[in-house]
C-alpha positions as CSV (number, residue, x, y, z in Angstrom):
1,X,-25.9,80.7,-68.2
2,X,-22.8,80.0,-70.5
3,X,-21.1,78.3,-68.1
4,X,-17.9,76.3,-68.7
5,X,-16.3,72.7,-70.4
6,X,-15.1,70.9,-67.1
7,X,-12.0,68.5,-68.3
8,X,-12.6,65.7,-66.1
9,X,-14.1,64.6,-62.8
10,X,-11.4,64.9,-59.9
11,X,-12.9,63.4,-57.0
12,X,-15.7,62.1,-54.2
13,X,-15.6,62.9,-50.5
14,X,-17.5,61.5,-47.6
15,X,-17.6,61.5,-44.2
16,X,-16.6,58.6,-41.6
17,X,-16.3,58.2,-38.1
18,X,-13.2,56.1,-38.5
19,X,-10.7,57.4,-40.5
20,X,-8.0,54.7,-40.0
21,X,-11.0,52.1,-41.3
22,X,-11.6,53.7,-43.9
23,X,-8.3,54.2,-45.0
24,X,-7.4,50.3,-44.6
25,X,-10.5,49.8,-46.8
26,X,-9.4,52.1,-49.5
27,X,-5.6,50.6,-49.8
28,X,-7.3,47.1,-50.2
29,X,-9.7,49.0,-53.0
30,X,-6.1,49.7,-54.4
31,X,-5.5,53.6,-53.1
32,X,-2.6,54.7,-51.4
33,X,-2.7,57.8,-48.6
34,X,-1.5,60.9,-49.8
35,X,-2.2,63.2,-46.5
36,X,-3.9,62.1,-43.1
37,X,-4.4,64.2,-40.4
38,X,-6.7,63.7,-37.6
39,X,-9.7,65.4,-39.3
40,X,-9.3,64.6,-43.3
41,X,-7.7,61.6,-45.5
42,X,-7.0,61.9,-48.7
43,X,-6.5,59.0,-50.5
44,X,-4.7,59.2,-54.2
45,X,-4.3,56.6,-57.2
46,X,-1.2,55.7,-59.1
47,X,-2.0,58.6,-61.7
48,X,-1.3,62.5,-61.6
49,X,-4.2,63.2,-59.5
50,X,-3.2,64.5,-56.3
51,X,-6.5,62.8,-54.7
52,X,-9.3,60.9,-56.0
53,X,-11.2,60.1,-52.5
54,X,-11.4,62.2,-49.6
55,X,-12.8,61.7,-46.3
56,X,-13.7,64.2,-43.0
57,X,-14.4,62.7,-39.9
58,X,-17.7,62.9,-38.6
59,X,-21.1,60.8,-39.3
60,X,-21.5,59.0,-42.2
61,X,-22.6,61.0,-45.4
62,X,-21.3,62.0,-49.0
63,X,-20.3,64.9,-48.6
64,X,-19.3,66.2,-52.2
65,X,-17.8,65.7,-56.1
66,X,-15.5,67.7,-57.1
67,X,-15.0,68.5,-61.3
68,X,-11.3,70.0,-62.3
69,X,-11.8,73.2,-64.4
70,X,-9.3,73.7,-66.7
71,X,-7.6,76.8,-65.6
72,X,-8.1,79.6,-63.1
73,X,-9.7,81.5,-65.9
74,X,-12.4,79.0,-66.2
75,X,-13.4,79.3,-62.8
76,X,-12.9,82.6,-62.5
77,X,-15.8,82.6,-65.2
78,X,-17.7,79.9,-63.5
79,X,-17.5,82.0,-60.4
80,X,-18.4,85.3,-61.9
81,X,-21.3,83.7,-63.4
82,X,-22.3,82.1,-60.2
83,X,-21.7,84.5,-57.5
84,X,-19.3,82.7,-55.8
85,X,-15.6,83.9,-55.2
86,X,-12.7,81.0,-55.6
87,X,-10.8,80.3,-52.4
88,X,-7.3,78.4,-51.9
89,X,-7.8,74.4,-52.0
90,X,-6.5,73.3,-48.7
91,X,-5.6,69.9,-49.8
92,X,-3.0,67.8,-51.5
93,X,-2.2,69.8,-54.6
94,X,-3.1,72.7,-53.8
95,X,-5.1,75.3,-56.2
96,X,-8.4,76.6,-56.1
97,X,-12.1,75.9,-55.6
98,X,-15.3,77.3,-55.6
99,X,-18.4,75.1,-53.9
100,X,-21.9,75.1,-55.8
101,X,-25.3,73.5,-54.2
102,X,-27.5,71.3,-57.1
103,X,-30.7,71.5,-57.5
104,X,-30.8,68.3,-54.6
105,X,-28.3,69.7,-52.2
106,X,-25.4,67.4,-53.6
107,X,-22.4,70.1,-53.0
108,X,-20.0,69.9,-56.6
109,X,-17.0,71.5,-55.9
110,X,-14.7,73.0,-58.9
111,X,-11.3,72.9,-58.4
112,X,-8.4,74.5,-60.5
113,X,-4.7,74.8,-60.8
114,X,-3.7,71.8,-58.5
115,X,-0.4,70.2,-58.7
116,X,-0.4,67.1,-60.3
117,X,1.2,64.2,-58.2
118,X,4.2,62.4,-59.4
119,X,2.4,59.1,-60.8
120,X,3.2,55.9,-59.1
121,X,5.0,53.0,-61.8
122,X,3.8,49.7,-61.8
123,X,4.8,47.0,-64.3
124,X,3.5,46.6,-67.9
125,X,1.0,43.3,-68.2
126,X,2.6,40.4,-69.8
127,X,1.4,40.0,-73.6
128,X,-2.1,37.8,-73.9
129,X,-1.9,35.1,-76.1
130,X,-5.3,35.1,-77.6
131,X,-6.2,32.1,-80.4
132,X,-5.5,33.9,-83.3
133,X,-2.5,35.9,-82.1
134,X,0.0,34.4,-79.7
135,X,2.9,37.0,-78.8
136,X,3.9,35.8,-75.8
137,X,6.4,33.2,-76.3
138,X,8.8,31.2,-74.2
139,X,7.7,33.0,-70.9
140,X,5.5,32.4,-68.7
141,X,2.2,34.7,-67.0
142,X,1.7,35.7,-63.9
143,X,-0.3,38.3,-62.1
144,X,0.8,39.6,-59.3
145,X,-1.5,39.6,-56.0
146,X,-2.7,42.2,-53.8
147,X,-5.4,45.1,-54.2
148,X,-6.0,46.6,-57.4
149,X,-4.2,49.3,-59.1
150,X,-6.5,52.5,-59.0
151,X,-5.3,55.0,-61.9
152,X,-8.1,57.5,-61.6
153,X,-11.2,58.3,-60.6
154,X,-14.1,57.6,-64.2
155,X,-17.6,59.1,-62.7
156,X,-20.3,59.3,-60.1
157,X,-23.5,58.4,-60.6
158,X,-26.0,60.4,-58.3
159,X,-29.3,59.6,-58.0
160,X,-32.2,63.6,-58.8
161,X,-35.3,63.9,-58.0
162,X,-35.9,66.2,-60.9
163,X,-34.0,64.5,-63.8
164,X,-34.6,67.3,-66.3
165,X,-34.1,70.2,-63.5
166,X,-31.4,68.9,-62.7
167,X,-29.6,68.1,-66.2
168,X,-30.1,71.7,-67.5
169,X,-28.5,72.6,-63.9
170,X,-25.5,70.0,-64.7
171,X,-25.2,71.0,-68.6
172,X,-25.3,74.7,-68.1
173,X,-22.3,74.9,-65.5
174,X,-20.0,72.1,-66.9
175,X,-20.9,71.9,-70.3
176,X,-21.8,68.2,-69.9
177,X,-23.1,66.2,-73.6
178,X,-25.3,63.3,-73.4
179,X,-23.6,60.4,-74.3
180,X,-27.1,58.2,-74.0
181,X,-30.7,59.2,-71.8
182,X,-32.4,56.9,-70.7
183,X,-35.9,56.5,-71.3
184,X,-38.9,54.2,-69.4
185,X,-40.9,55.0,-72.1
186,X,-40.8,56.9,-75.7
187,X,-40.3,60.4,-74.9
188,X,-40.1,59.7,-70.9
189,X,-36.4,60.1,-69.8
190,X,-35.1,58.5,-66.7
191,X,-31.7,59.7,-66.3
192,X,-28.4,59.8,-68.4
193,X,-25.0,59.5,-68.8
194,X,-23.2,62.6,-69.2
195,X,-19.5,62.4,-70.4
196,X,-17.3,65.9,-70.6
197,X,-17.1,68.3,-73.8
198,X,-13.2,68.3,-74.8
199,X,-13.7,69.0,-78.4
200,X,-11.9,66.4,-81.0
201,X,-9.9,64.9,-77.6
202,X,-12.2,61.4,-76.8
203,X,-13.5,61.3,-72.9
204,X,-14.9,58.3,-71.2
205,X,-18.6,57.4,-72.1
206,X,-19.6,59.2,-68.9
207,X,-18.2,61.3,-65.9
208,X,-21.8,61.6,-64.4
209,X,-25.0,59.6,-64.6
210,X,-27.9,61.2,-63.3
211,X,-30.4,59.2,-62.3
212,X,-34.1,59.8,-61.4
213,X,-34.1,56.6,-59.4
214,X,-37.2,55.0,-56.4
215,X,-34.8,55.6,-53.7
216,X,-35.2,59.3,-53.8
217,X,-31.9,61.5,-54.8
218,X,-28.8,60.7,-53.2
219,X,-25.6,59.5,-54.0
220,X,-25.2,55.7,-56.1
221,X,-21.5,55.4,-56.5
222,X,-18.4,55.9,-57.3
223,X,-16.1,54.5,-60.0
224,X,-12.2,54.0,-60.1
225,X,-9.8,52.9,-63.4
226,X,-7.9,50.1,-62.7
227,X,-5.5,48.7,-65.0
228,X,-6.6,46.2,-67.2
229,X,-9.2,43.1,-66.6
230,X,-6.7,41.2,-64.8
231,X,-6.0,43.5,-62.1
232,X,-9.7,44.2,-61.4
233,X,-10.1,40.6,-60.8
234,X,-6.7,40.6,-58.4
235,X,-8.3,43.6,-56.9
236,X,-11.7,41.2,-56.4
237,X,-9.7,38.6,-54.9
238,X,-7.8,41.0,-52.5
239,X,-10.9,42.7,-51.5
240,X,-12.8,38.7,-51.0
241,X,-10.0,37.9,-48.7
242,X,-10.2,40.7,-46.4
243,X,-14.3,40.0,-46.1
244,X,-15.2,43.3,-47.5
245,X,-19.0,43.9,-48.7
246,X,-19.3,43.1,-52.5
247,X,-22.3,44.6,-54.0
248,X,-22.5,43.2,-57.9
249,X,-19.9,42.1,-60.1
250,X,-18.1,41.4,-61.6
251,X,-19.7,41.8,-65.4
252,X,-20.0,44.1,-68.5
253,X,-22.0,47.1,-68.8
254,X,-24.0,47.4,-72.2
255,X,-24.0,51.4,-71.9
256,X,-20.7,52.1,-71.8
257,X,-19.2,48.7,-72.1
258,X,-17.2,48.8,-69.1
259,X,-15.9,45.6,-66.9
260,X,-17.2,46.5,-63.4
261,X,-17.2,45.0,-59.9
262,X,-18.8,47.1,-57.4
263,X,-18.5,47.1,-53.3
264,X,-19.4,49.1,-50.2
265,X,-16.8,50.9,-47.8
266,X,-17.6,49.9,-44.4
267,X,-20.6,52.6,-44.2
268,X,-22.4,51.4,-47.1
269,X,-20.9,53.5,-49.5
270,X,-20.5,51.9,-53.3
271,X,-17.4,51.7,-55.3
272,X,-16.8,50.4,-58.6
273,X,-13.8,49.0,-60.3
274,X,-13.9,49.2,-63.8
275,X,-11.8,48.6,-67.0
276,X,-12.3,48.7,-70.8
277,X,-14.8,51.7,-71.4
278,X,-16.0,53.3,-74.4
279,X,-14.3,57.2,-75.4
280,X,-15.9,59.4,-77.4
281,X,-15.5,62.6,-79.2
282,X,-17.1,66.1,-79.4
283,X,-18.4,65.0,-82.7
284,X,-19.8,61.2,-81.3
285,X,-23.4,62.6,-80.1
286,X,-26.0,61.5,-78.3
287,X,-28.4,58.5,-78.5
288,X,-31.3,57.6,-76.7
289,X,-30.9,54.0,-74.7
290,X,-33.9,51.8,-73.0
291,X,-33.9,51.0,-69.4
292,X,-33.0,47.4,-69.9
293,X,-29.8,48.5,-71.4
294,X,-29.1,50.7,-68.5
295,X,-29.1,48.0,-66.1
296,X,-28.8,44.8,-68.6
297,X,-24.9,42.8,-69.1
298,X,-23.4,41.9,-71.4
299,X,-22.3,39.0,-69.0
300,X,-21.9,38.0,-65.8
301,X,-24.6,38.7,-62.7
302,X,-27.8,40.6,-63.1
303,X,-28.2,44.1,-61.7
304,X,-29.0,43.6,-57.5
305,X,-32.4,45.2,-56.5
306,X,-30.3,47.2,-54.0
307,X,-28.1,48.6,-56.1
């Protein structure tokens, strides 16, 4: 299978009993609604996404990830190959999607030819005045409270029970390079992180980890862009506040070399703000990485046994 080169994750959906709950969770995560009705709610970020999070009403579950194609050509293709047939997208946006089942049952969904959402402003950062280079002068700092600023929606990180079944399946559909594996042992891979093949145009480090994990396959989390290290720590301070669950944070990643802070929705799903990651090329490669750096920090807390 030839498959195609996705362009970018486009977004997670669950399930929740509670829609209204879950949508006062995900505006102090920093979302804001873009459609509600009394089965779905889409909830969007300040960038041209026209949803990054979705949620159906029922008992709690993940339910899907959805990967944006970039044109209704390229899933025609992907649905040729596939033997599925695309169908209108009835959501924010608009377009078209076909729905494929992974090796472990996760549902990816491919969507195409949305309309992109007018992106929500918000004000530039003031200059930092580091101790070598001090721009901001005769002014003073100061960061404005309140939940986070989600921009988009980075990767999902689901956990195989086949690691290598389940990355051919992954690379062969979506054209997915290795940015590191993972291995517990010389020649014994784990899991990896997978970013998107756009040529010479650099992509995050990863749009999907795939991880061979104790807890059996399932999903891990999720992970949102904010906009700069300042704001993910407003956002941690919004979300403290209002008691929500935090589940690690906030540090930096080695693999990566994201600033994350990571909590759970009121069903135990995980969500991570992050900030600062690495891009990469086509051309960057792949390289193989140890489990310690797969969970290590640079700083801040150790990796939870939960998580």
């Amino acid at each position: 299978m030839s498959g195609i080169r996705i362009e970018d994750i486009a977004f997670v959906g669950f399930r929740a009993p509670d829609l209204a709950r879950m949508r006062s969770f995900m505006e102090d995560f920093g979302a804001e609604a873009a459609l509600q009705t009394d089965e779905r709610l889409f909830m969007r970020g300040c960038g041209e996404a026209p949803f990054v999070h979705m949620t159906e009403l029922g008992d709690p579950a993940f339910r899907m990830v959805g990967f944006r194609a970039s044109s209704l050509e390229e899933l025609a293709s992907l649905a040729a190959e596939t033997g599925t047939t695309p169908a209108p997208l009835d959501a924010p946006g608009g377009g078209r999607f076909i729905d494929l089942v992974d090796p472990d049952g996760h549902t990816v969904r491919v969507v195409a030819d949305q309309q992109p959402a007018a992106p929500i402003a918000f004000d530039a950062p003031a200059a930092w005045n580091f101790a070598v280079d001090k721009p901001r002068l005769r002014s003073v700092k100061r960061v404005e409270q309140g939940p986070a600023r989600i921009v988009r929606l980075g990767h999902c990180v689901l956990g195989v029970s086949d690691f290598k079944a389940s990355e051919a399946w992954y690379k062969s559909r979506f054209g997915f390079i290795t940015s590191d594996e993972v291995e517990v042992a010389p020649g014994v891979a784990m899991g990896a992180f997978l970013r998107c093949d756009r040529g010479d145009i650099p992509t995050d480090h990863h749009t999907l980890f795939l991880a061979q994990l104790p807890s059996g396959p399932g999903f891990n989390h999720a992970a949102f862009e904010v906009r700069d290290i300042e704001d993910l720590l407003a956002g941690h301070a919004r979300l403290t506040a209002q008691n929500h669950d935090q589940s690690w944070g906030v540090g930096r990643h080695f693999l990566g070399s994201q600033v994350f802070d990571y909590w759970r929705d009121p069903w135990g799903h995980t969500v991570e703000h992050w900030t600062d990651g690495d891009m990469f090329t086509a051309a960057d490669g792949s390289r193989k990485a140890s489990l310690d750096e797969a969970l290590g920090v640079q700083w801040g807390p150790a990796m939870p046994a939960h998580l």
